[in-house]
N, C-alpha and C positions, 0 to 999 in steps of 0.2 A: 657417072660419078655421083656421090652423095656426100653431101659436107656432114662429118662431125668436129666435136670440138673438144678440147684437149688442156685438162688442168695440169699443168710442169708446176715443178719445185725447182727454183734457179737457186744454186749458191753463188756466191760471190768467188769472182774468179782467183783472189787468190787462195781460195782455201781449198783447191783441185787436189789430187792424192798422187795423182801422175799424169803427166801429161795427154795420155790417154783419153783421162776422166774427161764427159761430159760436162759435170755439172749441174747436172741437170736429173730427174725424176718425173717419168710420168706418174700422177697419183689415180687419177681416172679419166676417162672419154664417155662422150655422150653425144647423144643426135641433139641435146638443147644447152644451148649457152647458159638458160637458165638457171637448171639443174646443177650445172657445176659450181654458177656463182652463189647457191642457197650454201653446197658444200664446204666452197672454199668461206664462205663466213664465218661459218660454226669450225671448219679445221684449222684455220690462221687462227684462232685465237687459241686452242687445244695446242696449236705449234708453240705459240710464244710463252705460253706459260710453260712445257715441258724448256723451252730453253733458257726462262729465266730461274727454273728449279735447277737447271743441270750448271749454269754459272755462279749461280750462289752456290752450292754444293764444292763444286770447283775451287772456288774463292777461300773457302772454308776449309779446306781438304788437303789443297794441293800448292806448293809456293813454287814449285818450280814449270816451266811449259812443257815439259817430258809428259808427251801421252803412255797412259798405262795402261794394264788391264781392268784396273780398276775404272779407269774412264768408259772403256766398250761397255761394260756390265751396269755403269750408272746410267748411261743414254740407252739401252737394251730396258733396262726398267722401267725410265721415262716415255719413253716409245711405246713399250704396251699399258702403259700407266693413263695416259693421254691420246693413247691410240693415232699417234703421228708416224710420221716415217722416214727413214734417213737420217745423213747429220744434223744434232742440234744446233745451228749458229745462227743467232738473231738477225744476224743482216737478210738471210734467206728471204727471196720474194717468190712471190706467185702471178703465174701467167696463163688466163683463157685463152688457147690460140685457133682458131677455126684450120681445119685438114678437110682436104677431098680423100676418098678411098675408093677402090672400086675399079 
């Protein structure tokens, strides 16, 4: 067995799409904890800014909470914009978890 370790994307569970949904995103694995924790520094802060443009944007845009198409193509934008990935929602946390494989 070989430990690697594993940066997830946790949403908050009410914001799940069907009960199906995880919640959850691997973003990357790595044989070093460290590695991941240099990433997730620099990508948690790329996160929260794509999600306080897409709530301001939002705020700005939109008065009622009907998702549109116009919403997938603004968080599509900010996501390659910011080079993040997944749903925008601020609450979203981040978790190094250590895996055996093998």
């Amino acid at each position: 067995m070989k430990a690697m370790f594993v940066l997830l994307q946790l949403y908050p569970p009410d914001d799940a799409i069907d009960d199906d949904d995880p919640n959850l995103e691997v973003l990357a694995v790595s044989e070093t904890e460290d590695e991941l924790t240099e990433l997730l520094a620099d990508y948690s802060e790329r996160y929260l800014d794509a999600c306080r443009e897409f709530d301001q944007w939002d705020e700005a845009n939109h008065k009622s909470d009907e998702w549109s198409e116009a919403h997938n193509e603004m968080a599509q934008s900010l996501n390659t914009k910011y080079r993040v990935h997944g749903s925008l929602i601020a609450e979203t946390r981040f978790k190094i978890v250590e895996t055996l494989i093998g």
